[in-house]
N, C-alpha and C positions, 0 to 999 in steps of 0.2 A: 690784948695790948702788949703783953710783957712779951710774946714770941715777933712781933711787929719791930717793937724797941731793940731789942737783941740783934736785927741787920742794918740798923741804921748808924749814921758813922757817929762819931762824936759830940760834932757839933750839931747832927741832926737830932741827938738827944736833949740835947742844952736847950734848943729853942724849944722842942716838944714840953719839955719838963718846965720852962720857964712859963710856958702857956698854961698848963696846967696848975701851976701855982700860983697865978694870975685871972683865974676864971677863963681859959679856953679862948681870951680874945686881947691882944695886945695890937695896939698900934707899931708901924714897924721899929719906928727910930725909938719906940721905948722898949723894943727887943734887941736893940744894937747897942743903946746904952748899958741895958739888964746884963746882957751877957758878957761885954769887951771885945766880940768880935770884930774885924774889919768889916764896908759897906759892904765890897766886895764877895768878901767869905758868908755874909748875909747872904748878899744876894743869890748866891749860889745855894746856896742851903736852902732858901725858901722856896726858889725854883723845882730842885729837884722834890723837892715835900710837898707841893703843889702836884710836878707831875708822877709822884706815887698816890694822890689824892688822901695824905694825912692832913695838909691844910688848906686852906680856903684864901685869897687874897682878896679881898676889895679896894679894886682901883678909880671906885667913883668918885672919889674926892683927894682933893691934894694930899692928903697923910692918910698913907694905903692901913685897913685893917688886916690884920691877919688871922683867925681863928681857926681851929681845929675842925675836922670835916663831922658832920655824924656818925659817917662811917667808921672814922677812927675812935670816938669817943663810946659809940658800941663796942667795942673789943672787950 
């Protein structure tokens, strides 16, 4: 995990590390509050952590989950 975390940007750590101190599973907008980032700078960040498949989004319901993939929590 720690060679994972070392290419990812700043704020890609922030959200990783907030999950992780959170149990692996946050809803979005209490990772936007947790952190102070813009919607924006979120949005962008989960995107790209989505498509390196560190995280997982769930868009079934109005208030998307977010959690950690298995993949990534095996490291």
């Amino acid at each position: 995990m720690e060679n994972v975390m070392k290419v990812l940007s700043y704020n890609d750590v922030v959200v990783v590390k907030t999950l992780l101190f959170h149990g692996c599973m946050m809803r979005r907008n209490e990772i936007a509050r947790g952190i102070g980032i813009s919607r924006s700078s979120l949005s962008n960040t989960l995107r790209k952590l989505e498509e390196n498949k560190v995280i997982e989004i769930d868009r079934t319901f109005r208030a998307h989950t977010v959690k950690l993939t298995d993949w990534f929590k095996s490291l």
